[in-house]
C-alpha positions as semicolon CSV with decimal commas, in nm:
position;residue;x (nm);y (nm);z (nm)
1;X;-10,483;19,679;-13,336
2;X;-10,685;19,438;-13,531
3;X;-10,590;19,382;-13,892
4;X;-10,847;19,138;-14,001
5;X;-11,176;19,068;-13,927
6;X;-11,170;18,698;-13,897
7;X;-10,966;18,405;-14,047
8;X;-11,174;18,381;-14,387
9;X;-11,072;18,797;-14,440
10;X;-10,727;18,695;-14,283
11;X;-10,713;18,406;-14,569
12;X;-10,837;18,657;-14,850
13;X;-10,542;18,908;-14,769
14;X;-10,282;18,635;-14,748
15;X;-10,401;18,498;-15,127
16;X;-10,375;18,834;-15,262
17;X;-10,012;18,846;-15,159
18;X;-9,963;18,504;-15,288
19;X;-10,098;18,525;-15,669
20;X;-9,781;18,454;-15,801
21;X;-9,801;18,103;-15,667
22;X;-10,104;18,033;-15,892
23;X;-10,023;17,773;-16,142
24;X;-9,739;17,638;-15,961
25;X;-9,723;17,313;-15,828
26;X;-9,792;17,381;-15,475
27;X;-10,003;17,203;-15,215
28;X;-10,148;17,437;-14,958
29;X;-10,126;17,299;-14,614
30;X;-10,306;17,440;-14,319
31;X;-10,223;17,419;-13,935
32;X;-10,540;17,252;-13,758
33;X;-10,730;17,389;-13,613
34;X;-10,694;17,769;-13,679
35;X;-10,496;17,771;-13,966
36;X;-10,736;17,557;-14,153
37;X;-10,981;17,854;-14,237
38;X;-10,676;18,062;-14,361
39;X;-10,592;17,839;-14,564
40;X;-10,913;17,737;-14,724
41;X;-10,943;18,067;-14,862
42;X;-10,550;18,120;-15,012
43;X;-10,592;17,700;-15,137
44;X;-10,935;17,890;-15,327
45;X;-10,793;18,208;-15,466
46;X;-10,496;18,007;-15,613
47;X;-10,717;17,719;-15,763
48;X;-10,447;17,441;-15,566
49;X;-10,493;17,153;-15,346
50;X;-10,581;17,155;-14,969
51;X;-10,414;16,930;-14,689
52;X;-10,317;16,969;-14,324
53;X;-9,970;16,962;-14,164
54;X;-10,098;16,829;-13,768
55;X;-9,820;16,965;-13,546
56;X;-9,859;16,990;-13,114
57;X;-9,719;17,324;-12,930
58;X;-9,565;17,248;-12,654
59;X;-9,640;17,451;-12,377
60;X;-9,407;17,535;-12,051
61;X;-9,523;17,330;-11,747
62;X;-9,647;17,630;-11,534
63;X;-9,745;17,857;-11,880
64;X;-9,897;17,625;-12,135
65;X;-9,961;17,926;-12,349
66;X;-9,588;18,000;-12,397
67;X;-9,471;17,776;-12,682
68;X;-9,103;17,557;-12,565
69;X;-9,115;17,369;-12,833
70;X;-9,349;17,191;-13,091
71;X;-9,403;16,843;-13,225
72;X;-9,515;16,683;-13,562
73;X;-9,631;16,363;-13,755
74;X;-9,354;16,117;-13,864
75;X;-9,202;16,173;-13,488
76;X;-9,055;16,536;-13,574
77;X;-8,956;16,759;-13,251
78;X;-8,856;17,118;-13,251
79;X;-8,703;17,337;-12,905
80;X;-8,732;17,653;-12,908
81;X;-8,340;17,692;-12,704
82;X;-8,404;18,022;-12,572
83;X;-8,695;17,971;-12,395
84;X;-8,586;17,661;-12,236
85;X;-8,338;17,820;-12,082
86;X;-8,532;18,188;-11,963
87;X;-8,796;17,912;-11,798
88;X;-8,528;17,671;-11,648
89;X;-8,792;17,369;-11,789
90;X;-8,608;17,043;-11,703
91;X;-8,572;16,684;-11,914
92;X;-8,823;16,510;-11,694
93;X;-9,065;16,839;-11,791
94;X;-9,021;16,862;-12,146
95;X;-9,078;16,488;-12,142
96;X;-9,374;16,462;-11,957
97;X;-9,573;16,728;-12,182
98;X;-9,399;16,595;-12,508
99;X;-9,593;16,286;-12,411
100;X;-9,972;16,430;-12,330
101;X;-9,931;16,609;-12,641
102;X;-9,826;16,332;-12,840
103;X;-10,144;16,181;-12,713
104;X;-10,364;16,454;-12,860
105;X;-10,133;16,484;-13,156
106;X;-10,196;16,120;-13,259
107;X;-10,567;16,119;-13,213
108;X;-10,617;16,419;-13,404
109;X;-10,419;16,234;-13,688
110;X;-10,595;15,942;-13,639
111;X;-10,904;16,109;-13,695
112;X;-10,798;16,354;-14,001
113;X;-10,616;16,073;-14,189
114;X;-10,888;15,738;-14,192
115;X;-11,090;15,944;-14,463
116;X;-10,802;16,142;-14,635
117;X;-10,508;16,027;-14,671
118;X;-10,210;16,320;-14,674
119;X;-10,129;16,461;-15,045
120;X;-9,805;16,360;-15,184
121;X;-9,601;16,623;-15,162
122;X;-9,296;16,462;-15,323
123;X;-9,084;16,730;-15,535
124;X;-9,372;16,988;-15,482
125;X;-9,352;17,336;-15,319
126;X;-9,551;17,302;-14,987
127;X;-9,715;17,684;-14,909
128;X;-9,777;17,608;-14,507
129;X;-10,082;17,788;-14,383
130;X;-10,115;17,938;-13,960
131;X;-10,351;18,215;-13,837
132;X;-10,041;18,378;-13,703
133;X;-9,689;18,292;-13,581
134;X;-9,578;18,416;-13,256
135;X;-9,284;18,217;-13,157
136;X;-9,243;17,981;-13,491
137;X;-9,190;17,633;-13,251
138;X;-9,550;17,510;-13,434
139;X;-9,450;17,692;-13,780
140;X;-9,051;17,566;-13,741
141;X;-9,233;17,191;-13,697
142;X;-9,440;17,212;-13,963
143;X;-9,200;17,289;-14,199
144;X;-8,948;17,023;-14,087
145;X;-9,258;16,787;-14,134
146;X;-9,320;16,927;-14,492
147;X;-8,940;16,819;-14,569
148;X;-8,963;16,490;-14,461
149;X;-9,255;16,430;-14,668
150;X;-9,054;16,526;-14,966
151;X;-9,170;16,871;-15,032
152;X;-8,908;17,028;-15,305
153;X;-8,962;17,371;-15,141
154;X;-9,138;17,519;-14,825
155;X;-9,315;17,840;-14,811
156;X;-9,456;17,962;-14,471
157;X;-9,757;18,167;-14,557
158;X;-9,932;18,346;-14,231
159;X;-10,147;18,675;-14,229
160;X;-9,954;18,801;-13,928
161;X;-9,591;18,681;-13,782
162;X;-9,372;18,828;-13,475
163;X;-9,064;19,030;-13,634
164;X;-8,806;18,819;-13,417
165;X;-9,006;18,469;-13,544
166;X;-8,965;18,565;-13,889
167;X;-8,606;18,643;-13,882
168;X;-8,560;18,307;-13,699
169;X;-8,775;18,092;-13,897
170;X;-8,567;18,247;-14,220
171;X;-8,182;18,051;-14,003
172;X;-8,021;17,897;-14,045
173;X;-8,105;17,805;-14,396
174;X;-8,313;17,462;-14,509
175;X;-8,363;17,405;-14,165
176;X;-8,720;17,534;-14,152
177;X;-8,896;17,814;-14,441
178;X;-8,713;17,900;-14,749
179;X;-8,916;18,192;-14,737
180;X;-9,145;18,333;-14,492
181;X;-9,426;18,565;-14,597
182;X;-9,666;18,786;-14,427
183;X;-9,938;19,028;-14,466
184;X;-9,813;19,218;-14,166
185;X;-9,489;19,193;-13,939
186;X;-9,538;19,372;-13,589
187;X;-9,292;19,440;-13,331
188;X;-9,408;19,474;-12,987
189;X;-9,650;19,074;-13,080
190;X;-9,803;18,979;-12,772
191;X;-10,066;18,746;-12,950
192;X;-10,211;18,644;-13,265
193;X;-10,568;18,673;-13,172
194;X;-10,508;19,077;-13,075
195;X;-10,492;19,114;-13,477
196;X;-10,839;18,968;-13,483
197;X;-11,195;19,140;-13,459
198;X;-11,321;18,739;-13,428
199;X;-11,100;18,496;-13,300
200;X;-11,316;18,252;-13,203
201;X;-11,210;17,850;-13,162
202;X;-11,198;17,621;-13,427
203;X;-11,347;17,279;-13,427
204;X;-11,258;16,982;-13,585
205;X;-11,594;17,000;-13,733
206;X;-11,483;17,267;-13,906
207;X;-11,210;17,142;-14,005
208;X;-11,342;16,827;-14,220
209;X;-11,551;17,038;-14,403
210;X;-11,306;17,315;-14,521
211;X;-11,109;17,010;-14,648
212;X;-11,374;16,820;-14,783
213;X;-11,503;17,140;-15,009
214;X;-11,176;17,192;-15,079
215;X;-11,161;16,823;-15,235
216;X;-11,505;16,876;-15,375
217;X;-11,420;17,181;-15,554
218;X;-11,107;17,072;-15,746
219;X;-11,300;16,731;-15,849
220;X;-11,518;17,001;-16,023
221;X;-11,245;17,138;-16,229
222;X;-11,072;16,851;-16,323
């Protein structure tokens, strides 16, 4: 059943849920690609900065679409253990698509980072932005990521997130969200895009210029 009608509406609901963030000091951090729209809307409604968290899903060898694992900037790696071992994936596997998607993974930073350079987020609550969370491997990486970086506190933020993800993502403590919140919580999540009326692909197109008006627009107010 579709609960939104595209990211931007998926983005709206989220930022209503989210009001009591306003005022804090928070950086908003989207998922590229398709968390970037979501995000550009909650970063608007609570008048707070814009960034991106880049982060790889690793897909099983024979079912890319099924997330083993993800992988972030500053050489962060997360396994999801229990699908590992359901999918019998071995070392010389996991290593060989680690590797292709570190490829993409670097590029993509590459080409996000030589015009904007990352937002501190030293001692600041990082509010980390996804269209939807089915397994939490991407969501689990991004938050790890977010840590690193010296984020005080991290919020994962996502219109729509798999019951068993969320209760994962939450242990064991510190490890990944400190508190995961959600428009909706299904049971029975086969995909994020089934939530969607319009699901269509993000480019990176896109992508610059949600974070470029989102630079623009708090230039304006300060």
């Amino acid at each position: 059943m579709a609960l939104f009608t595209d990211r931007a509406d998926a983005g709206r609901q989220l930022a209503h849920i989210l009001t009591g963030f306003r005022g804090q000091n928070i950086v908003v951090l989207g998922l590229p690609r398709g968390g970037v729209p979501v995000a550009a809307e909650v970063a608007k409604a609570l008048d707070a900065p814009l960034d991106v968290i880049i982060v790889r899903k690793l897909g099983l060898p024979f079912d890319l679409e099924v997330a083993m694992g993800a992988i972030g900037e500053n050489g962060v790696r997360v396994f999801n253990p229990r699908v590992l071992a359901l999918a019998e994936v071995t070392g010389a596997q996991i290593q060989a698509v680690e590797r292709r998607e570190r490829i993409v993974l670097e590029a993509r930073a590459a080409e996000l980072r030589c015009v904007r350079p990352p937002l501190n987020l030293a001692g600041r609550t990082a509010v980390i932005v996804d269209d939807g969370v089915a397994t939490g491997s991407t969501a689990r990486a991004a938050c790890r990521v977010a840590r690193h970086l010296g984020a005080a506190r991290v919020v994962l933020a996502v219109p729509v997130i798999a019951a068993q993800a969320e209760s994962e993502l939450r242990q064991p403590a510190g490890t990944a969200a400190d508190e995961v919140i959600a428009v909706a919580t299904p049971f029975g999540f086969a995909a994020v895009g089934q939530y969607y009326r319009r699901f269509d692909a993000v480019g990176e197109a896109e992508v610059s210029a949600l974070l470029t008006a989102a630079a623009e627009r708090r230039s304006d107010t300060t």
